[in-house]
C-alpha positions, 0 to 999 in steps of 0.5 A: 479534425483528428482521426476518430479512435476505433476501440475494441476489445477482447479476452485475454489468452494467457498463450497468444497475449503475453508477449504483447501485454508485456511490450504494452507496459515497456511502453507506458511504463512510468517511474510511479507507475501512473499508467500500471505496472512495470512489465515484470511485474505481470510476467513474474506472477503470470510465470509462477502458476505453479506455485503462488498465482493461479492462472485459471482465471486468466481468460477474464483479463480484458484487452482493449485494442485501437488499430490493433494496438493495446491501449488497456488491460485489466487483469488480477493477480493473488489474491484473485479479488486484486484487479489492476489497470494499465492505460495508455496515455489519452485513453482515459475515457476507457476508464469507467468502462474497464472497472464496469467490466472488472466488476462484472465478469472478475473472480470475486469469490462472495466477497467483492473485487478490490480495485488496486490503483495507482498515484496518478491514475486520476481517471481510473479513481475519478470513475471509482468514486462514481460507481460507488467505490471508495478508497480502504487504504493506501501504502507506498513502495520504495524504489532506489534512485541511481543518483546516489550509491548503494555500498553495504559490504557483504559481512565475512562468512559469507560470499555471492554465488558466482551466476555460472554456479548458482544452484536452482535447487538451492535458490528453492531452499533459501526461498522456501525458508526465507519466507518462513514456510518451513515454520508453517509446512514443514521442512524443505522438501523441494516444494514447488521447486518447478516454480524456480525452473519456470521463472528461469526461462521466463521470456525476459528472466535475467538470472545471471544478474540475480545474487545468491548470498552463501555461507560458509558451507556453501548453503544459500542463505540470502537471495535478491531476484532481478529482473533487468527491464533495459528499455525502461532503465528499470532494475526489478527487484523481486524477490528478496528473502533472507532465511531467519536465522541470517536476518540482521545481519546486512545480507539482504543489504549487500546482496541489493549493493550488488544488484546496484553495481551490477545493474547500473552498469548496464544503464539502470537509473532506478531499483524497485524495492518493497514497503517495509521499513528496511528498504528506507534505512538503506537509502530508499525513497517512497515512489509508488503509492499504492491504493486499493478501492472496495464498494461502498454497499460492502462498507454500509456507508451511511451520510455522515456528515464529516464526508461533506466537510472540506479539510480546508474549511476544518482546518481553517475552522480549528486554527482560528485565533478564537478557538486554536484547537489545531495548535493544542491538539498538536501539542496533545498529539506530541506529548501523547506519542512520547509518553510511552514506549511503544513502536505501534500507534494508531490515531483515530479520526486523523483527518489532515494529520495534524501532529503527524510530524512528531512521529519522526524523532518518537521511536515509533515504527507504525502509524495507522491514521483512520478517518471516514473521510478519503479525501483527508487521508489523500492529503495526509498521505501528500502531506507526509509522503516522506514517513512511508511506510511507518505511516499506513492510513485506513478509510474506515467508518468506526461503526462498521469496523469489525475485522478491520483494525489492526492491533497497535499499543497505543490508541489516540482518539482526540476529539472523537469519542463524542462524535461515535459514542461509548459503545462504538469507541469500546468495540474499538478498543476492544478490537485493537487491543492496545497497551494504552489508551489516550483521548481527548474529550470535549465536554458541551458546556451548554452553549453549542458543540461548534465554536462561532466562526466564518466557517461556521455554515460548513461545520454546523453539520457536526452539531447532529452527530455528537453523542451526550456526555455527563460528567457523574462522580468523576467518570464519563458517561455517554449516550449516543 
């Protein structure tokens, strides 16, 4: 009979913990992150309470401890409504117990805490969804695999800062205007220059493997920030920046080469990176997906049926010889995602991507999938993991969506406008402001609005919601 676990827990203090919290996450450390962050990723924003993070809060974070080990941590970063969980390996039944904690005691500021989640954090999720969480969004980070190699040369005028030269002074310039404050507080003025002095004497800050990218005149105009993590055999990059009027030019690429050659050396075997689509064409691969989780009372969720159907049984419902709807709406989707020439879609009531896959050879630089159901957007995102982040999907109830949909060129609604109704689909449009609208609609010839199927006990559901739609004179009209 095994030991029986004696758990306990504490507050976090920010002056006694931070050493310990980091050794806790060099010790559960996993390339896609399943057990929480790496540990530069909180040392790097519990160092920067000077400028972007604030700290004052920090005697919320929680500590669980078994024998004197910590077993679990829950903390925030920036925004102070972001709270992440890091949880040692069969400790799982902690899992509940933290997001209650977190619910409670979090800074939320008026508007609710939002739950970030790893891929793999299973339990974590599991417990979400029965206190009545549920998934917003998703995104997925990039990270380099050191099989390969990472060559881009640094373009002439321009050389890397030699590590016993680099300018502390400098590095905040290049950073201040690298992430375009110069263009909303004014000119460099050494803001915040004690963040850059604090972060260089971070307890595990490797400056002397960081790269400054210089131009002629000696002015640093691209810098890449590494955080050598050698039990993990992690690289971590962070931060990147490239001032704006260098951007375009390969800087940032060979400035990541460098961190490559010199990491690698040491025994690295992987390299963190971001999101955006930058880090994909130079050789990036998506490996850590993001999620982030809100209270269902903070969306109104009301029972709609579409939550109850399985994206098997929709599916398999749609693509019967019969009714062959999935194969024709993929031909739709197709012609739709070419027909313009815009780099922004977004597609409503995306449910298990079907068309997805035309996205690749379309020109297009942004997806966003909406659908109110999480679990079709889980296996969407599965499903076309290798889309990244041109693909960015949005767990989003159309009736409750003011504030919530970005902008994007060209909106798809297929098979939807008769399930939200004209005013909702209006309120949409009017919201996303797109260039181009293209829908499908299906007009009830009389009959029934499901097709007869097996799988026709699981999808009646759908015959409450459809609004009525008339063809009058050649236009549409709809009531819901």
């Amino acid at each position: 009979m095994g030991k029986e676990k004696s758990i306990t827990s504490r507050p976090f203090s920010v002056l006694a913990d931070c050493g310990k919290v980091y050794q806790f996450l060099i010790d559960i450390y996993e390339k896609d992150w399943r057990n929480g962050v790496p540990a530069p990723f909180f040392e790097y924003a519990y160092s920067s309470f000077s400028y972007w993070m604030d700290i004052s809060y920090s005697y919320k974070n929680r500590i669980w401890e078994s024998d004197g080990r910590i077993v679990a941590f829950c903390f925030y970063e920036n925004p102070l409504t972001d709270i992440y969980f890091c949880l040692r390996p069969g400790y799982g039944e902690l899992a509940q117990e933290m997001i209650q904690y977190a619910a409670k005691n979090m800074p939320d500021e008026g508007e609710g805490i939002r739950l970030v989640l790893f891929g793999g954090q299973d339990e974590l999720m599991e417990s979400a969804k029965r206190l009545g969480y549920r998934q917003e969004s998703e995104s997925w980070n990039m990270q380099f695999d050191f099989v390969n190699k990472l060559d881009y040369p640094l373009p002439e005028g321009f050389h890397f800062v030699r590590p016993q030269e680099l300018d502390t002074s400098k590095v905040g310039e290049c950073c201040w205007k690298g992430f375009d404050h110069e263009k909303e507080e004014g000119e460099w003025n050494h803001q915040y220059q004690q963040n850059f002095y604090l972060l260089e004497v971070a307890p595990h800050a490797t400056k002397n493997l960081s790269v400054a990218v210089a131009n002629e005149e000696g002015a640093y105009v691209c810098w890449a920030g590494m955080w050598w993590t050698p039990e993990n055999k992690l690289a971590y990059l962070e931060p990147l920046c490239t001032i704006p009027e260098y951007r375009h030019k390969g800087l940032a690429a060979a400035a990541l080469s460098e961190l490559y050659r010199k990491t690698k050396a040491l025994g690295a075997t992987h390299m963190s990176g971001g999101e955006s689509e930058f880090y994909r064409k130079i050789g990036y691969i998506p490996a850590v997906k993001w999620t982030f989780w809100k209270k269902e009372t903070e969306y109104e969720v009301y029972n709609n049926p579409w939550n109850e159907i399985t994206l098997t049984d929709y599916e398999s419902h749609m693509s019967l010889a019969s009714i062959m709807q999935l194969q024709a709406l993929n031909k739709l989707i197709e012609g739709q995602l070419k027909a313009w020439p815009v780099s922004s879609t977004m597609i409503l009531g995306i449910a298990g991507g079907n068309g997805l896959e035309h996205i690749r050879d379309s020109g297009i630089k942004k997806v966003y999938g909406v659908d109110i159901n999480a679990a079709y957007l889980s296996e969407t995102s599965v499903r076309y993991q290798d889309l990244g982040n041109i693909l960015e999907l949005l767990c989003i109830d159309l009736h409750k969506c003011s504030g919530k949909l970005p902008g994007a060129e060209l909106l798809i609604a297929n098979l939807l406008v008769e399930y939200i109704g004209c005013g909702c689909f209006r309120q949409v449009v009017q919201q996303v402001e797109p260039i181009y609208v293209s829908c499908v609609i299906q007009v009830n010839t009389g009959v029934s609005w499901v097709s007869d199927s097996p799988y026709l006990h699981e999808v009646c559901q759908l015959e409450s919601i459809p609004a009525r739609i008339r063809e009058l004179n050649g236009h549409l009209l709809i009531w819901v």
